[in-house]
C-alpha positions in Angstrom: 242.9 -71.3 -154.9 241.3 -75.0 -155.2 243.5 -77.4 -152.7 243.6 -80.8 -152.4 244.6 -83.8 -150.0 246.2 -87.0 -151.1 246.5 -89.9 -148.6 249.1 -92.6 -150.2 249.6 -95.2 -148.0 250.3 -93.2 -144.3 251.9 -90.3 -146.6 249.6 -87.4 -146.4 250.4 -84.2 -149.3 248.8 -81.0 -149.4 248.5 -79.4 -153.2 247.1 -76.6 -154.3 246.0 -77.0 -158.2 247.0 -74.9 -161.2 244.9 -73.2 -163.8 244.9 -76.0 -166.0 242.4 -78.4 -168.5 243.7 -81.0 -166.4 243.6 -79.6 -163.1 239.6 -78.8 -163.9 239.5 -82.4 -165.0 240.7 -84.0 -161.7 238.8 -81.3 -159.7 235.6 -82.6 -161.4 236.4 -86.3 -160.5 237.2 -86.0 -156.9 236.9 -87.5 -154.6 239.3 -90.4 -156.3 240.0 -94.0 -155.3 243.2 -96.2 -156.3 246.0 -98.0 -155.4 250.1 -97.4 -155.8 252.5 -98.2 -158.5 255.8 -96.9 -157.8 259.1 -97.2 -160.7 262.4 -96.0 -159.2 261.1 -92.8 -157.4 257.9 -92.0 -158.5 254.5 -93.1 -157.0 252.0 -93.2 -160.3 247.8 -94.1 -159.8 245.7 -95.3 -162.5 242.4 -92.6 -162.1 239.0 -92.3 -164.2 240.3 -89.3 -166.1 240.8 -88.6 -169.6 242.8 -85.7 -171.3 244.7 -83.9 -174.1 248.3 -83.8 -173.8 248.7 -80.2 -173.2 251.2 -77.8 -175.3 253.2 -77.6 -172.4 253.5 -81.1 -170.9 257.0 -82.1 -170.2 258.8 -85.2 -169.2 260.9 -83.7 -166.5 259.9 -82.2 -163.7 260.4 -80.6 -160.4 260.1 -81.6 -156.7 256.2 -81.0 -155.9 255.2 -81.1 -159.1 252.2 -83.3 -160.0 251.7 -84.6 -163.3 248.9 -86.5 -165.4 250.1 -89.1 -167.5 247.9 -88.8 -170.3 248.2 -92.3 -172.0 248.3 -94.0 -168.7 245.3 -92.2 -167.3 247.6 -91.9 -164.4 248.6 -89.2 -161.3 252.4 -89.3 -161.5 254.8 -87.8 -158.7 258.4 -87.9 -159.0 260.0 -87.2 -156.3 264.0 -88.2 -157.7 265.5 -90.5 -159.9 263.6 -92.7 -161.9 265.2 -95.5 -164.0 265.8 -92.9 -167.3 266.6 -90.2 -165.2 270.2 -88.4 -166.4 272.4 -87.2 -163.0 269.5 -86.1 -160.7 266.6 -85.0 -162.7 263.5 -86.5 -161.6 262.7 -88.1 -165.6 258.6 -89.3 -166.2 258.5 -91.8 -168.7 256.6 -90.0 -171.1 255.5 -85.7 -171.4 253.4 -85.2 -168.6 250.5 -82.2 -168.0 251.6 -80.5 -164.8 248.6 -79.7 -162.8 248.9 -78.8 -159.0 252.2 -78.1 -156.9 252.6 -79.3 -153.2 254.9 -77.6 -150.7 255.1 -80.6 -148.3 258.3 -82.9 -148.8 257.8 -85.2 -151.2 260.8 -87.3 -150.4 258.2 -89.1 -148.1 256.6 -90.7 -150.4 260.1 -93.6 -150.6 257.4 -95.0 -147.8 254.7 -95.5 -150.5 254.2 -99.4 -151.7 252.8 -101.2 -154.3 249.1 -101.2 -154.0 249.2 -99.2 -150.8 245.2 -97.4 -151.2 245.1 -93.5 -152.4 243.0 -91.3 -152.3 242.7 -87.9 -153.1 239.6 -85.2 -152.0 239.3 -82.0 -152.3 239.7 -79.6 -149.2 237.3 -76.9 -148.0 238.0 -74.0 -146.8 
C-alpha cells in the first residue's frame, strides 16, 4: 500500500492512497509544494497535476477522504460543512476523484490558514 504524509501548516495527516488514475498521478508528482486555501471547512491546494474527472467522482464526501479537484488542479479535504453543504454533509464545490483515505482526525485541520505552506511526500517503508 503506497502512503503518504501531508504537513499543512503544523497539521501533520497520514494517507494511504487508492487504486486510482489519480492517485498514480499524484504519486508520480511527489514530492509537492503549495500553500492553503480554505472555504468553510475544507483546506483545498493548487498542485501541478492534471486529470480526467473519473466515472465515479462525487461532490460529497466523507471524513478522511481526499479528493482532486479536477478543474482546479487542486487537493481538496473536507473535513465538515462547507458553504453549500445541506445539514452536515461535508459538500465540495464541484465532483471530485477520491484518491487516498487518512485515518488521523481530520477535524484538525480548522487550524489550517490561508497560505499556511503544504507539502505532501511520500513515505517509505
Amino acid at each position: 500500500m503506497r502512503k503518504i504524509k501531508l504537513t499543512l501548516g503544523a497539521v501533520e495527516l497520514t494517507a494511504e492512497l487508492l487504486d486510482t488514475p489519480t492517485a498514480d498521478a499524484i504519486y508520480h508528482h511527489l514530492p509537492l509544494h503549495s500553500r492553503a486555501h480554505t472555504w468553510g471547512e475544507e483546506v483545498y491546494f493548487p498542485v501541478p497535476v492534471q486529470v480526467e474527472l473519473e466515472a465515479d467522482a462525487r461532490d460529497v464526501v466523507q471524513p478522511g477522504e481526499l479528493a482532486f479537484w479536477v478543474e482546479g488542479h487542486a487537493i481538496a479535504i473536507g473535513f465538515g460543512r462547507t458553504p453549500i453543504s445541506r445539514g452536515d454533509e461535508i459538500r465540495l464545490a464541484a465532483r471530485t476523484n477520491i484518491w487516498a483515505r487518512t485515518r488521523d482526525d481530520v477535524k484538525q485541520l480548522s487550524r489550517v490558514r490561508d497560505g499556511d505552506p503544504i507539502t505532501v511526500e511520500n513515505i517509505i517503508d
